[in-house]
DSSP file (Angstrom, degrees, kcal/mol; ACC not computed):
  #  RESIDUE AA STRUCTURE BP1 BP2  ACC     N-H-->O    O-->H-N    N-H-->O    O-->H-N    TCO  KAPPA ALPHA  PHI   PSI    X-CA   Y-CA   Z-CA
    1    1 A X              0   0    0      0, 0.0   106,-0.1     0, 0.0     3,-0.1   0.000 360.0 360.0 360.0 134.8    0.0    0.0    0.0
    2    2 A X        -     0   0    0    104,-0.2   104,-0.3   131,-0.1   103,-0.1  -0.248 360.0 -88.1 -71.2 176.6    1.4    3.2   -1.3
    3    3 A X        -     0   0    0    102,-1.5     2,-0.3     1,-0.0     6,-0.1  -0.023  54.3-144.0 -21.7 155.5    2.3    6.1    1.4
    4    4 A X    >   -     0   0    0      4,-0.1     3,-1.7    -3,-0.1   124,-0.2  -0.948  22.2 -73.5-150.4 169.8   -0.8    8.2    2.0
    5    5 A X  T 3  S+     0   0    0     -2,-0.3   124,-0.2     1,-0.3     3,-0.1  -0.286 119.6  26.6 -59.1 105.4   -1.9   12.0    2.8
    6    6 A X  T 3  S+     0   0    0    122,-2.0    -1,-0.3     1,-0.5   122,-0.2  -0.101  96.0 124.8 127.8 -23.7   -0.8   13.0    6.6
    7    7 A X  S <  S-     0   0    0     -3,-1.7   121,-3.2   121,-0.4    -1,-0.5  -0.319  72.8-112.4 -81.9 161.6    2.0   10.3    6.7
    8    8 A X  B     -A  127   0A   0    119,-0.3   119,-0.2     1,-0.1     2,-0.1  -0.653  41.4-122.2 -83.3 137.2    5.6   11.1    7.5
    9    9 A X        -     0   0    0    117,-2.9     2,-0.5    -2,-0.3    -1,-0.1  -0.435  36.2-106.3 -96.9 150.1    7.4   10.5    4.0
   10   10 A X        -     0   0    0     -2,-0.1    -1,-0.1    91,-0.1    95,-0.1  -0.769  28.5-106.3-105.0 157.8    9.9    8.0    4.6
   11   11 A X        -     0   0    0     -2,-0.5     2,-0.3     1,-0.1    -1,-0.1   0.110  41.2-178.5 -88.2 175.7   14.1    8.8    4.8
   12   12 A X        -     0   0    0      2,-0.0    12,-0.5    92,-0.0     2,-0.3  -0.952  26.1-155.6 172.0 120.5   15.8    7.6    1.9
   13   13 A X        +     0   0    0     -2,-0.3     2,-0.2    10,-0.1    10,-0.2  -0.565  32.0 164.6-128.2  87.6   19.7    7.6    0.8
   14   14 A X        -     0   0    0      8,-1.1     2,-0.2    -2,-0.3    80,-0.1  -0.747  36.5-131.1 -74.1 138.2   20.1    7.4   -3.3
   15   15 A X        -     0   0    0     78,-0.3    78,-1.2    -2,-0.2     2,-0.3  -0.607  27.7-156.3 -87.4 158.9   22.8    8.0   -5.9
   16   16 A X    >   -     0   0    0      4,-2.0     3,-2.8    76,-0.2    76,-0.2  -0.818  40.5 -70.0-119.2 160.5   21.6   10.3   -8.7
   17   17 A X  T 3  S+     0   0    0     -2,-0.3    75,-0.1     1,-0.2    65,-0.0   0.488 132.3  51.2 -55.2  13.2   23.1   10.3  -12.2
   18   18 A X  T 3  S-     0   0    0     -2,-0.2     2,-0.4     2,-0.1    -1,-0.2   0.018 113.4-108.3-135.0  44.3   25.8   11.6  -11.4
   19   19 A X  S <  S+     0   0    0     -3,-2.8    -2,-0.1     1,-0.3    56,-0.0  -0.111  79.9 129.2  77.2 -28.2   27.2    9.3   -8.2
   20   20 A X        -     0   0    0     -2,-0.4    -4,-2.0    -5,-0.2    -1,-0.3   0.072  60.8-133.7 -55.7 133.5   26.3   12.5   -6.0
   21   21 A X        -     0   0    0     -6,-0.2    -5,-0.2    -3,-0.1    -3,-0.1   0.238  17.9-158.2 -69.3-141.1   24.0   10.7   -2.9
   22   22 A X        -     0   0    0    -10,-0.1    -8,-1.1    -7,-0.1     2,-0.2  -0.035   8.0-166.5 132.3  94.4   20.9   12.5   -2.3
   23   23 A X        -     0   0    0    -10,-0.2   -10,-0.1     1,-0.2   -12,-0.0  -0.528  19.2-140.1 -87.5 163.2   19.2   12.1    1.1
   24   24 A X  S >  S+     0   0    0    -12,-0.5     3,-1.9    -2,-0.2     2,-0.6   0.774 105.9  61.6-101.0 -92.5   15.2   13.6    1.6
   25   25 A X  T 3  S+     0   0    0      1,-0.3    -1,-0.1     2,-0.1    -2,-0.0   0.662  87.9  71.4 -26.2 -14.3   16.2   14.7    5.1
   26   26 A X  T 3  S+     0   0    0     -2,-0.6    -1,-0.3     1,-0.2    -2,-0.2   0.721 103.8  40.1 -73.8 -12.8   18.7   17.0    3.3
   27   27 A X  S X> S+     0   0    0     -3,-1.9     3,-2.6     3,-0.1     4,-1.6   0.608  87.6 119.6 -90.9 -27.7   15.7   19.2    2.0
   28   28 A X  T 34 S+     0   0    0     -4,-0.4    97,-0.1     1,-0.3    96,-0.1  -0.069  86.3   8.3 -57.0 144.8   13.7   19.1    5.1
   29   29 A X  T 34 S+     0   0    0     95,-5.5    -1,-0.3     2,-0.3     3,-0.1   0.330 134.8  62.2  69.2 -16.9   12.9   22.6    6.9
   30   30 A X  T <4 S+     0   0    0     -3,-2.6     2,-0.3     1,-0.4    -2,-0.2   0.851 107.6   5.7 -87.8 -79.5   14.6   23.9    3.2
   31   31 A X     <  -     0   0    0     -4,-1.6    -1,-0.4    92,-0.1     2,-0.3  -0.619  59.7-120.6-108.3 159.7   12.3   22.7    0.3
   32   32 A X  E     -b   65   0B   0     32,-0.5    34,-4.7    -2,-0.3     2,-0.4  -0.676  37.5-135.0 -94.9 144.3    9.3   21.1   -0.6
   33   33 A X  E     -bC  66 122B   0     89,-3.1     2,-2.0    -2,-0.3    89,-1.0  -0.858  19.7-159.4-136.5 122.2    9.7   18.2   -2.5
   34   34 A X  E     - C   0 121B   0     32,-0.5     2,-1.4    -2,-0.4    34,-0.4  -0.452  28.6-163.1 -96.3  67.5    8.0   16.6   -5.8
   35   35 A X  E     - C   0 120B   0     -2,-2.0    85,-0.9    85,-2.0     2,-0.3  -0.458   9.9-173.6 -62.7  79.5    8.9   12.8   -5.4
   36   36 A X  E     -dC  69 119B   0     -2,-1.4    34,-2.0    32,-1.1     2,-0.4  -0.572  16.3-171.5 -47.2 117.4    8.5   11.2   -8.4
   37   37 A X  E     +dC  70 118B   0     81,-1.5    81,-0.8    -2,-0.3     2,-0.4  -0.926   9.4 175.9-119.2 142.7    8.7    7.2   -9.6
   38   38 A X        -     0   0    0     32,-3.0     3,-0.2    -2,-0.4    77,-0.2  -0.984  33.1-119.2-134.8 140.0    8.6    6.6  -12.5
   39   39 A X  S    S-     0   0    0     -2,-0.4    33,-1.0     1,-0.2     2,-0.4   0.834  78.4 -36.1 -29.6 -93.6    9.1    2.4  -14.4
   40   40 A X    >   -     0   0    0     31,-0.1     3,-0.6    32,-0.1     6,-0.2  -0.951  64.8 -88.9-152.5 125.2   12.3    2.9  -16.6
   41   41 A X  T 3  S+     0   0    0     -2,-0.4     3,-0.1    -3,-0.2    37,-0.0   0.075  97.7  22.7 -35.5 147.3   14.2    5.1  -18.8
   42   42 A X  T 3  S+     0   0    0      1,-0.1    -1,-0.2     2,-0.1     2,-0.1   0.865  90.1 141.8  46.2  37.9   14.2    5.9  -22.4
   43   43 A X    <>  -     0   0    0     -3,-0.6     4,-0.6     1,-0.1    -1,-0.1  -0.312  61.0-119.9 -87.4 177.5   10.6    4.5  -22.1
   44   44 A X  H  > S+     0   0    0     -2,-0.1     4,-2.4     3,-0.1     5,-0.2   0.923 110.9  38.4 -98.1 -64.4    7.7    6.3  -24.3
   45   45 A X  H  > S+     0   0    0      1,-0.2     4,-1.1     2,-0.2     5,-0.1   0.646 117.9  45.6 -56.1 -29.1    5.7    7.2  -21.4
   46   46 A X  H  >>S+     0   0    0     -6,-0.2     4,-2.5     2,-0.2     5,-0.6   0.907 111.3  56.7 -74.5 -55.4    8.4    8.2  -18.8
   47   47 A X  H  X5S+     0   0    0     -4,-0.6     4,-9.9     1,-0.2     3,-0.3   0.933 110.0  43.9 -15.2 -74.1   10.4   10.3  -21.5
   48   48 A X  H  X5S+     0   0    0     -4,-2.4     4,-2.1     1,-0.3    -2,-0.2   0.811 112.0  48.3 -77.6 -29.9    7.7   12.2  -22.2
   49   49 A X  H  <5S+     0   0    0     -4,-1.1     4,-0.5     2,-0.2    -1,-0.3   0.676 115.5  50.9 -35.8 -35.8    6.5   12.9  -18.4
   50   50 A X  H >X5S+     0   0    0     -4,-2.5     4,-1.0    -3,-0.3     3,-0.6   0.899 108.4  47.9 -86.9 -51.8   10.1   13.8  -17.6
   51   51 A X  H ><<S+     0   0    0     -4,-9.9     3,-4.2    -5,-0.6     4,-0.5   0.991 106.7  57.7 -44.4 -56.9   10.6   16.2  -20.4
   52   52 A X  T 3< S+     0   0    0     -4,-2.1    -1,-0.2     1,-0.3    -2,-0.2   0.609 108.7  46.2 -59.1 -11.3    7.5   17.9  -19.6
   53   53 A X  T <4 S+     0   0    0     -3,-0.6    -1,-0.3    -4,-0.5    -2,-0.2   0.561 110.7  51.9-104.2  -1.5    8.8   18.5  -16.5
   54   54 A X  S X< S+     0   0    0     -3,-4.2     3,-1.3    -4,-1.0     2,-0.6   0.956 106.5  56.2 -55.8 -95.0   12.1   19.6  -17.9
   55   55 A X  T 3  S+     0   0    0     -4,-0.5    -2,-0.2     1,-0.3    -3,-0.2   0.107 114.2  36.5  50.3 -41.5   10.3   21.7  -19.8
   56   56 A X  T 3>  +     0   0    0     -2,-0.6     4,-0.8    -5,-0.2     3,-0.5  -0.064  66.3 128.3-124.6  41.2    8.5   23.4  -16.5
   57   57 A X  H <>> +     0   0    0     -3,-1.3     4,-2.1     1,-0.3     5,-0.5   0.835  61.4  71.5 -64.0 -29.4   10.9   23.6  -13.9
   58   58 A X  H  >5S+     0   0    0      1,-0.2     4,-1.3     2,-0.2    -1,-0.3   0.955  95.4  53.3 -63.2 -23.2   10.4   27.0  -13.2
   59   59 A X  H  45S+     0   0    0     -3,-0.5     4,-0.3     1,-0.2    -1,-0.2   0.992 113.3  44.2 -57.9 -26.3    6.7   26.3  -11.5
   60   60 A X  H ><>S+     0   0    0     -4,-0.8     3,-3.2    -3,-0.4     5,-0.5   0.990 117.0  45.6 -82.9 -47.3    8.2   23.9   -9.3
   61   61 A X  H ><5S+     0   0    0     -4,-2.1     3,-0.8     1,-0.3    -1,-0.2   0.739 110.1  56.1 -54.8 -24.9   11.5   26.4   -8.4
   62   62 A X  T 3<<S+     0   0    0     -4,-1.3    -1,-0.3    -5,-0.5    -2,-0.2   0.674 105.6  48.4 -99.1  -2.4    9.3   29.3   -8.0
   63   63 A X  T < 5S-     0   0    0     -3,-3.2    -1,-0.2    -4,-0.3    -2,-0.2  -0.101 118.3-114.2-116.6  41.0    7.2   27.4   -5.3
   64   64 A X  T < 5 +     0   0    0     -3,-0.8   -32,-0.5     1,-0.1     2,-0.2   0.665  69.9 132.8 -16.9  95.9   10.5   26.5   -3.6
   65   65 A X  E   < -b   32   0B   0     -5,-0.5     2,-0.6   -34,-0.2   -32,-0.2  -0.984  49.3-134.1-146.0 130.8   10.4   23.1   -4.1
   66   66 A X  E     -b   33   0B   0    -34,-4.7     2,-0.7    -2,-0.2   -32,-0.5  -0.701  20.1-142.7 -98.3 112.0   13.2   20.0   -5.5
   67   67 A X        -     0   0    0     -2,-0.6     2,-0.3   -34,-0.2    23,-0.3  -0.714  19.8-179.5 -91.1 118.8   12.1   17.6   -7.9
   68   68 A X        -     0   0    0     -2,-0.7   -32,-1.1   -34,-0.4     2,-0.4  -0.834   8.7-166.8 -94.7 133.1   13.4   13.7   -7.7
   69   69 A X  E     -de  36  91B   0     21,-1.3    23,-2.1    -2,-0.3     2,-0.3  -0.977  12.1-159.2-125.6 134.9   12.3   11.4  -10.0
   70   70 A X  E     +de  37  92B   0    -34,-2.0   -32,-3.0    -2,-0.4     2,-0.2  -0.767  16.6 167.6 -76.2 119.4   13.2    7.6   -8.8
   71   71 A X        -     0   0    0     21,-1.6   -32,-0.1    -2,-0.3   -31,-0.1  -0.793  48.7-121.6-137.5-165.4   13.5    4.6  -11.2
   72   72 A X  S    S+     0   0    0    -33,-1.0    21,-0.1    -2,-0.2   -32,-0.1   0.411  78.9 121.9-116.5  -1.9   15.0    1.2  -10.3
   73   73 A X  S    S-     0   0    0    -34,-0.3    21,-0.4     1,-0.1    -2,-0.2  -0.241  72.8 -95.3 -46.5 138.0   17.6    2.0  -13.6
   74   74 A X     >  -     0   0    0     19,-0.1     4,-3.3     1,-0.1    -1,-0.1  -0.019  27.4-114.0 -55.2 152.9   21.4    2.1  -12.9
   75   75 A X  T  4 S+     0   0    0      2,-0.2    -1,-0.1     3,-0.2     4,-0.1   0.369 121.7  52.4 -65.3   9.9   23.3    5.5  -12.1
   76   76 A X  T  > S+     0   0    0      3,-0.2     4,-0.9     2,-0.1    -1,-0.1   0.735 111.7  46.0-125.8 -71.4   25.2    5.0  -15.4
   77   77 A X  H  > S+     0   0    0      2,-0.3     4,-4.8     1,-0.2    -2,-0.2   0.743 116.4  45.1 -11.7 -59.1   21.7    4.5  -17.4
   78   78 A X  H >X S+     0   0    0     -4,-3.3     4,-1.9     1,-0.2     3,-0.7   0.985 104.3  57.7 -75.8 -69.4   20.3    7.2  -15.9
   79   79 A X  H 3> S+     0   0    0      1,-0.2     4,-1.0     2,-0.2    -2,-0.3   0.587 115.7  43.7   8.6 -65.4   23.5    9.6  -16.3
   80   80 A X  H 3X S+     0   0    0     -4,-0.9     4,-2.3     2,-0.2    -1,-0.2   0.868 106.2  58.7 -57.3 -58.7   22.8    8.7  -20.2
   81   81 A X  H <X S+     0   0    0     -4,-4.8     4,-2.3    -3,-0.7    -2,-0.2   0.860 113.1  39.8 -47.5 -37.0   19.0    9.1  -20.2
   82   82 A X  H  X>S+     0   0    0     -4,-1.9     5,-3.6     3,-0.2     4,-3.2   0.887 112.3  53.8 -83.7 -25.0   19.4   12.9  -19.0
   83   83 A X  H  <5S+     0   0    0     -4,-1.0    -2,-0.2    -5,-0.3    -3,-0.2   0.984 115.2  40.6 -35.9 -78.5   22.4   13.7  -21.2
   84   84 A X  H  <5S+     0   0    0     -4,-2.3    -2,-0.2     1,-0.2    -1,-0.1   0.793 128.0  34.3 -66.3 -25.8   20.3   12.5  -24.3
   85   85 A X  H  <5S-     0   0    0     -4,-2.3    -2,-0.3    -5,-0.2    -1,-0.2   0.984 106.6-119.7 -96.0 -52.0   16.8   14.3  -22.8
   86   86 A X  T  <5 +     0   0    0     -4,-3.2     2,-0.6     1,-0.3    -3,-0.2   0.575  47.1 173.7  36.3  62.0   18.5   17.4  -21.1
   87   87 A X      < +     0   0    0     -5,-3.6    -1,-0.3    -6,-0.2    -2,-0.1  -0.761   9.8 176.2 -67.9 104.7   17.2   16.2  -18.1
   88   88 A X        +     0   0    0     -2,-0.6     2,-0.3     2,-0.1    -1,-0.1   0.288  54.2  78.8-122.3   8.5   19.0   18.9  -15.2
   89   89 A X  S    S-     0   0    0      1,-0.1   -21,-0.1    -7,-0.0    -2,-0.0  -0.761  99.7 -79.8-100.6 165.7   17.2   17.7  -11.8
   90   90 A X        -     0   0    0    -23,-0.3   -21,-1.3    -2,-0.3     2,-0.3  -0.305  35.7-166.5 -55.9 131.0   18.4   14.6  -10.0
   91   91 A X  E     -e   69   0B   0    -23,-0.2     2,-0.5    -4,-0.1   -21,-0.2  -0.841  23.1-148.4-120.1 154.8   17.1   11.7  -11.4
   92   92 A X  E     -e   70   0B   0    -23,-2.1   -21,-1.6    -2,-0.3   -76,-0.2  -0.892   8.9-123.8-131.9 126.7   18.0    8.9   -8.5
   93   93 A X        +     0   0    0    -78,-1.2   -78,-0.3    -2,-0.5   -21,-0.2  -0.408  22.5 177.3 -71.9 125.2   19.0    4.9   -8.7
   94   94 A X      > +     0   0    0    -21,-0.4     5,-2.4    -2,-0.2     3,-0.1  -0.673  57.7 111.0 -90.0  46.7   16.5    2.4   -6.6
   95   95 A X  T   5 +     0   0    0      3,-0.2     3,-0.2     1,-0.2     2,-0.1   0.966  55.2  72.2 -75.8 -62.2   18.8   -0.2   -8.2
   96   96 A X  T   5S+     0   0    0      1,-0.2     2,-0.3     2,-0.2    -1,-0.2  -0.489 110.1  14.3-135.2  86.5   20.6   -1.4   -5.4
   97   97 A X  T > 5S-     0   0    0     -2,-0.1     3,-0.8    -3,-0.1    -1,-0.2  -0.076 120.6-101.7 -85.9 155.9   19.4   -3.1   -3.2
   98   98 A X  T 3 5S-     0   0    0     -2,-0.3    -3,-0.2     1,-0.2    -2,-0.2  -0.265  85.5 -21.2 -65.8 116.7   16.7   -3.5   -5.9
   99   99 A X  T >><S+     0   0    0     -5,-2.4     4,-3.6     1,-0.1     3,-1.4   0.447  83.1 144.1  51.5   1.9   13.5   -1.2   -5.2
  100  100 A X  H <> S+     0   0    0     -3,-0.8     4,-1.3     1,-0.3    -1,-0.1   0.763  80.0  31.1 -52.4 -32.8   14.1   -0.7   -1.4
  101  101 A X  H 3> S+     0   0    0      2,-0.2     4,-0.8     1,-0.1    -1,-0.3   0.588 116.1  57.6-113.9   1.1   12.7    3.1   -1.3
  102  102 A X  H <>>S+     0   0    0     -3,-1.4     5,-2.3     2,-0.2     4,-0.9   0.854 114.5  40.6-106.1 -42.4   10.1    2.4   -4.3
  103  103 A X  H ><5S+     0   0    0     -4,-3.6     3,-3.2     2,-0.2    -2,-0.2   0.996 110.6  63.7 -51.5 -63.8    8.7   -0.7   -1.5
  104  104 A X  H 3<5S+     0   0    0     -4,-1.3    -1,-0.2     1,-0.4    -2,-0.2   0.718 109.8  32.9 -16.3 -61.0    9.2    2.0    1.1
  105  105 A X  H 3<5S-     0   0    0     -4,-0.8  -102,-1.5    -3,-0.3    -1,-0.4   0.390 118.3-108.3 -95.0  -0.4    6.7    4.1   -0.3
  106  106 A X  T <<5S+     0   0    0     -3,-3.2    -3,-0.2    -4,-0.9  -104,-0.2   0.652  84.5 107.4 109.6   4.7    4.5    1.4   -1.6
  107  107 A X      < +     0   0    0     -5,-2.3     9,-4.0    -4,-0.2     2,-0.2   0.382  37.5 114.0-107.1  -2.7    5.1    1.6   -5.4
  108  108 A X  E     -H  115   0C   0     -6,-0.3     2,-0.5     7,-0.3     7,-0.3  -0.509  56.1-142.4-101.0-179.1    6.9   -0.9   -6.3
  109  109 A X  E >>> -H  114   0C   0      5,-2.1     4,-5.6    -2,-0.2     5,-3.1  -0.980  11.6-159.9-141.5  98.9    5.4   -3.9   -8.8
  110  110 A X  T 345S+     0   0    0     -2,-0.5    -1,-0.2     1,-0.2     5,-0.0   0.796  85.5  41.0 -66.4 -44.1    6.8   -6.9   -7.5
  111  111 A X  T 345S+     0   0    0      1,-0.1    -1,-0.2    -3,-0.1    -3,-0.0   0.437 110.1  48.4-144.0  76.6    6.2   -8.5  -10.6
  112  112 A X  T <45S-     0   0    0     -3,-0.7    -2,-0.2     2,-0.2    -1,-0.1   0.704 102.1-129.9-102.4 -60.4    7.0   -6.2  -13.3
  113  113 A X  T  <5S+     0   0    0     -4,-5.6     2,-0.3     1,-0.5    -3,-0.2   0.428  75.5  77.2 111.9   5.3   10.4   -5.5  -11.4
  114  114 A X  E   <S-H  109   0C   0     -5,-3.1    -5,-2.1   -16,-0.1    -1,-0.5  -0.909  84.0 -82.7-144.4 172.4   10.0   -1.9  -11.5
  115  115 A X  E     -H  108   0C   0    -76,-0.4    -7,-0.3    -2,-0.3   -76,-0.1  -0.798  36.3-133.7 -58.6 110.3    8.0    1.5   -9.8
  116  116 A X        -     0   0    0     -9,-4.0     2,-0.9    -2,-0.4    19,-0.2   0.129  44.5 -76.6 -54.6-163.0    4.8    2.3  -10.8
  117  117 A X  E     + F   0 134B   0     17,-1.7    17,-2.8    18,-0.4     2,-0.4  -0.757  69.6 166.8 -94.0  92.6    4.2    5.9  -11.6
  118  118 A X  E     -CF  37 133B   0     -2,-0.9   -81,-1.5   -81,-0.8     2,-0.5  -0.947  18.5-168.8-123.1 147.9    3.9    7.3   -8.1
  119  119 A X  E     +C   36   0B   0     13,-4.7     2,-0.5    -2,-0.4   -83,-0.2  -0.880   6.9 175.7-131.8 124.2    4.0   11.0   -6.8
  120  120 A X  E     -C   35   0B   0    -85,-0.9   -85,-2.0    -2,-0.5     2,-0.6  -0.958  18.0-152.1-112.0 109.4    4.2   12.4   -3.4
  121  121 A X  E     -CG  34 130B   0      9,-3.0     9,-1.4    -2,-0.5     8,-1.2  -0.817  19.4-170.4 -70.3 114.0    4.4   16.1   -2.5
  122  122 A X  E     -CG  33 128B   0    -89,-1.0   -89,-3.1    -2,-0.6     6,-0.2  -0.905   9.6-141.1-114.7 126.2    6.3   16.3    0.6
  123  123 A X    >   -     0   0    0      4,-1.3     3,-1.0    -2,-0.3     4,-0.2  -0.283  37.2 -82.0 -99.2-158.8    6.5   19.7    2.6
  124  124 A X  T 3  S+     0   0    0      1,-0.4   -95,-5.5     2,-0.1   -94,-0.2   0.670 129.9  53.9 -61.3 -25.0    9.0   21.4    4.4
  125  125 A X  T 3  S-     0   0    0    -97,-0.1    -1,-0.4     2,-0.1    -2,-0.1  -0.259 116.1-111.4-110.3  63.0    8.3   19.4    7.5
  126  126 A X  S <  S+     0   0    0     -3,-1.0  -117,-2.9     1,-0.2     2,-0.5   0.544  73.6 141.4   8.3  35.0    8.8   16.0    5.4
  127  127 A X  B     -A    8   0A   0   -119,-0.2    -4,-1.3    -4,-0.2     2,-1.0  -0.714  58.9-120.5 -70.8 121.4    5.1   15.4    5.9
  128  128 A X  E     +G  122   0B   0   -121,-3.2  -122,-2.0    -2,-0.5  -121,-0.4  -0.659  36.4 172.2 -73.1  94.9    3.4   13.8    2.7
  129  129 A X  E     +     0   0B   0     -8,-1.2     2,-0.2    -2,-1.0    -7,-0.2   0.596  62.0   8.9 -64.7 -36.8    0.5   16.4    1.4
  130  130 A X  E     +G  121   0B   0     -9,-1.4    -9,-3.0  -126,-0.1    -1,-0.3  -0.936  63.8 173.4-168.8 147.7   -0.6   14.8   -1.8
  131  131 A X        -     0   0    0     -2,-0.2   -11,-0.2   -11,-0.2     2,-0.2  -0.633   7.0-172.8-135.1-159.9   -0.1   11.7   -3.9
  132  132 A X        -     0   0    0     -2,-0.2   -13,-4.7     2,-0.0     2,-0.5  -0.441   6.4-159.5 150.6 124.1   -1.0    9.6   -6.9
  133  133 A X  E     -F  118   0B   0    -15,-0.3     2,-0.3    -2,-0.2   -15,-0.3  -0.947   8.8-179.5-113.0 111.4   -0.5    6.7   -8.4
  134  134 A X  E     -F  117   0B   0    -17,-2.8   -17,-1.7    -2,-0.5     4,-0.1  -0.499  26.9-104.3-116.0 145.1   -0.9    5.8  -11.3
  135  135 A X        -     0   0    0     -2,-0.3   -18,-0.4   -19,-0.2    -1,-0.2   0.118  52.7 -86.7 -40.3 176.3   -0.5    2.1  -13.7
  136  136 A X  S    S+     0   0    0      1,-0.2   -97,-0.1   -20,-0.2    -1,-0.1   0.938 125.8  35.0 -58.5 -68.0    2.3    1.6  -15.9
  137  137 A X  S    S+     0   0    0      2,-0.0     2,-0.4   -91,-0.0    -1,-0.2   0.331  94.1 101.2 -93.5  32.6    1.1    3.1  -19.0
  138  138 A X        -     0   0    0     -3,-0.1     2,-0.2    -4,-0.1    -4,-0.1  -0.972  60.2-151.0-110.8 133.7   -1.0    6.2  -17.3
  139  139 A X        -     0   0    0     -2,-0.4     2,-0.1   -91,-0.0    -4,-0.1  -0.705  11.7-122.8-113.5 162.1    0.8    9.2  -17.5
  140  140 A X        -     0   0    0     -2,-0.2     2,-1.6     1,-0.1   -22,-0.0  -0.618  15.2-121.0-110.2 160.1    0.3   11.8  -14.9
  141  141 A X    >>  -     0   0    0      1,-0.2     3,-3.5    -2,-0.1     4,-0.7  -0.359  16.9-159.7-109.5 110.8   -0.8   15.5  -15.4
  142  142 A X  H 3> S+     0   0    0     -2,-1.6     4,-2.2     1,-0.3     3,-0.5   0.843  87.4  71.4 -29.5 -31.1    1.6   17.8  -14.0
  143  143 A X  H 3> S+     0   0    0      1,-0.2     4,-0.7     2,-0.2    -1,-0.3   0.810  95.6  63.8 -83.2 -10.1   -0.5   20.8  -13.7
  144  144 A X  H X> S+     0   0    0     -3,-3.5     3,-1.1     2,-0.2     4,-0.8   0.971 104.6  46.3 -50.5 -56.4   -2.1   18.4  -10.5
  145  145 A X  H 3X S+     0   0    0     -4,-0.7     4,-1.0    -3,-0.5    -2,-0.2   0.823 108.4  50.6 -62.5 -38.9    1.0   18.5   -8.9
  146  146 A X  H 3X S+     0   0    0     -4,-2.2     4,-2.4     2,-0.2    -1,-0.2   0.874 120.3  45.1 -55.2 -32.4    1.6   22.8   -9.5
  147  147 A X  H << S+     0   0    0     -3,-1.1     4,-0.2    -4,-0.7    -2,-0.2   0.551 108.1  53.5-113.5  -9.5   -2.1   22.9   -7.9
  148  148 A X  H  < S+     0   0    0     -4,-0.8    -1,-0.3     2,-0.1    -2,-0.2   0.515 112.0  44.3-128.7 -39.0   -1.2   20.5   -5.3
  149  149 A X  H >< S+     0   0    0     -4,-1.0     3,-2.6    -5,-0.2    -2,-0.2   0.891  96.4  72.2 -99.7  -9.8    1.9   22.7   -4.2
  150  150 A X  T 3< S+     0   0    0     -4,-2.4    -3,-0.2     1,-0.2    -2,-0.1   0.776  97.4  55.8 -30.0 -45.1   -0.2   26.1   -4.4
  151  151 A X  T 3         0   0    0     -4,-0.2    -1,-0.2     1,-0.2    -2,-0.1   0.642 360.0 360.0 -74.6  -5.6   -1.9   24.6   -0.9
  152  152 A X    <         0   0    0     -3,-2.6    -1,-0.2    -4,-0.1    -2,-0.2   0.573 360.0 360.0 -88.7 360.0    1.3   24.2    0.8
């Protein structure tokens, strides 16, 4: 069962594509935070969900807030994916051990092997505010998530 609305988002230690770690508790009391998981890279439906939020980073930066997106794809994969997409937030490994923060939060598809598309707004006091979860092939609509940090 994914995470839900009230709950304390749970801590979390990930490399991003570029070996850097990236802990959640390093944003708390700083930022708001737009966790995104998303299946696998250089996928049709993840691409385009990731551009489009390339594509609108200022909403989320002007509501000072740091977008992660999570797959279960290797640092060196992901490193590639954001290169080719010009990808320039952290995109962050659940590789190894395999899916540990995508179970954490309740997302992962034991047997698929991968994250479903789920998204948790976490505020300042690493409290969860809003989610969604969505299937494999349902893509999610960002402007939920703009409207979703507007209440914080």
């Amino acid at each position: 069962m994914a995470i839900q609305v009230g709950d304390k988002a749970p801590d979390f230690e990930l490399k991003d594509n570029h070996g850097r770690t990236v802990r959640l508790a390093d944003f708390r009391g700083e930022k708001n935070v737009v966790l995104l998981f998303y299946p696998f890279a250089f996928t049709g439906v993840c691409t385009g969900e990731l551009c489009e939020l390339r594509d609108n980073l200022p909403k989320f930066a002007d509501r000072d807030t740091q977008l992660l997106a999570v797959s279960n794809d290797s640092i060196h994969s992901l490193r590639v994916f954001a290169e080719q997409e010009g990808l320039e937030y952290p995109l962050l490994s659940d590789f190894w051990p395999h899916g540990n923060v995508s179970r954490d939060y309740g997302v992962f598809d034991e047997d698929k092997g991968c994250a479903v598309r789920g998204t948790f707004i976490i505020d300042k006091d690493g409290v969860v505010r809003w989610t969604v979860v969505n299937g494999l092939p349902d893509a999610r609509d960002l402007n939920e998530y703009v409207k979703a940090l507007d209440t914080l």
